[in-house]
Structure formats: C-alpha cells, structure tokens
N, C-alpha and C positions, 0 to 999 in steps of 0.2 A: 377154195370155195367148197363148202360141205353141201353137195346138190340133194343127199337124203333129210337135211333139215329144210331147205328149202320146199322140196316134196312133201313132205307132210305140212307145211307151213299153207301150200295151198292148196291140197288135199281139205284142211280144214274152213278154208275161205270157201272153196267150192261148197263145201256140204251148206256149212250157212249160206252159200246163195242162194241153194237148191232145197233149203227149208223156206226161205225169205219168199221165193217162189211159190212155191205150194202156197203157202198163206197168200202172198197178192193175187193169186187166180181166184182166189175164196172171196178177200176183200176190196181192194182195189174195185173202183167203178170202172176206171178207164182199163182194157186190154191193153192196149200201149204198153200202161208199166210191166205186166207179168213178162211181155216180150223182152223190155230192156233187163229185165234180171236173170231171166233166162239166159240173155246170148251173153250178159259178163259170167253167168256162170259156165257156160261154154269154153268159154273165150280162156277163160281160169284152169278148167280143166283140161284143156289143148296146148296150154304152155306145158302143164304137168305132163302130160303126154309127152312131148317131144322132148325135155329134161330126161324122161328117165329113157326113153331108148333111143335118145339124140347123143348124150353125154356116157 
C-alpha cells in the first residue's frame, strides 16, 4: 500500500472541500450546509493526519 499517494490523494480532496467551503459560507442560505462541508473536510484531513504519523 503506497500510503504517500494515498496522502496526497487526500491532501487534494481536503483542499476542494475547503474551497467548496468558502464559497458555501458566501452562498448557501442554509448555515447547515457550510457546517457539513466543513467537518467532511475535517474529517478528510484527520484521516491524513493519522496516515502520515500513524503509518
């Protein structure tokens, strides 16, 4: 299992959430959404976290 393509695989998933994010705080009427994109971009970024100083 090559865990440094993995890592950048969601290095890049993170960043698009956390653009996705910015723009739904801007657009979105409902707050709700910015929160749910928020915490999967979180959630994305905390797997990546623990790959790289887990593995």
């Amino acid at each position: 299992m090559n865990t440094e393509l993995i890592r950048n695989i969601l290095n890049i998933v993170f960043m698009a959430l956390a653009l996705a994010a910015v723009i739904t705080y801007f657009v979105a009427s409902d707050f709700k959404i910015f929160i749910y994109v928020c915490a999967a971009a979180i959630c994305v970024k905390l797997i990546e976290f623990f790959l790289r100083f887990m593995l």
